[in-house]
C-alpha positions in Angstrom: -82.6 23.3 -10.4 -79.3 24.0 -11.8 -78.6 26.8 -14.1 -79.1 25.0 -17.8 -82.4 23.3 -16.7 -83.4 27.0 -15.1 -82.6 28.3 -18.9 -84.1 26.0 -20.6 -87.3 26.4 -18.3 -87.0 30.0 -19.0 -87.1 29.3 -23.3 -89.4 26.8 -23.0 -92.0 29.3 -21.1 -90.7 32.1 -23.3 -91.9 29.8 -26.5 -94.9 28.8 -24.8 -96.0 32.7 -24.2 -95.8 33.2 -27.9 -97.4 30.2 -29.1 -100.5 31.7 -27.2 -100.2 34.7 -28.2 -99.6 33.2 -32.3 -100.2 29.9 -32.7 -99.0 28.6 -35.8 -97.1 31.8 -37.6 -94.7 31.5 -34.7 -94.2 27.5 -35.0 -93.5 28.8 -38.4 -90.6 31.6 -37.5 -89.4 29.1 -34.7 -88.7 26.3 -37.4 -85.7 28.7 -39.0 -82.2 28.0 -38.3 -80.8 30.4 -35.6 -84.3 31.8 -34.5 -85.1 31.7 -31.1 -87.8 33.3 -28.6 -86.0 36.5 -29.0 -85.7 36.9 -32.5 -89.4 35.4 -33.0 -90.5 38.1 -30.7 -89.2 41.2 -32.8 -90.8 39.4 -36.5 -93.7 38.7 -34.7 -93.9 41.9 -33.8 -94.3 43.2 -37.3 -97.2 43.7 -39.4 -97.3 40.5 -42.4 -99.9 41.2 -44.9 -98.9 38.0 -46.5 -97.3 35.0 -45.5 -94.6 36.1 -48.6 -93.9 39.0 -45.8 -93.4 36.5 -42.7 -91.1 34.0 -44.9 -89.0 37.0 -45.6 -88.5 38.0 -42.2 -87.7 34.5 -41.1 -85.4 34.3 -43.9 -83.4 37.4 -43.0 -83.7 36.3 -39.8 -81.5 33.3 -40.8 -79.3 35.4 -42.8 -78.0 37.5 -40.0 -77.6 34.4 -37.9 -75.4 33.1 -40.6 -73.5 36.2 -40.7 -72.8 37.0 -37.4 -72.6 33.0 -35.9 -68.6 33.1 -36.4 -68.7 36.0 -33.7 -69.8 34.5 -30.7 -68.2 32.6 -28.2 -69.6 29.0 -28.3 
């Protein structure tokens, strides 16, 4: 295996872990721009009352990919 496929194995069984653990609030987070397993862990790991709540998360979520996208090395 080389190293991308090895990463992307590694996502893909990240995801997969959280679907289980979610189901379809963390298809939800996953669909915004710039969220990944990571983030999707840490707004998952949050309380939502609402789904208002989760859409915020995910949307500030976005927000500080936005931001802070120019820093990184691509």
């Amino acid at each position: 295996m080389t190293a991308e496929e090895k990463k992307n194995s590694e996502r893909l069984k990240e995801v997969s872990d959280l679907y289980l653990v979610y189901r379809s609030k963390v298809a939800k987070v996953l669909a915004g721009r710039g969220v990944g397993p990571q983030t999707a862990k840490r707004i998952m790991a949050k309380y939502h009352k609402t789904d208002d709540d989760l859409l915020r998360d995910i949307l500030n979520a976005e927000r500080e990919f936005i931001k802070n996208k120019k820093y990184w090395k691509v």
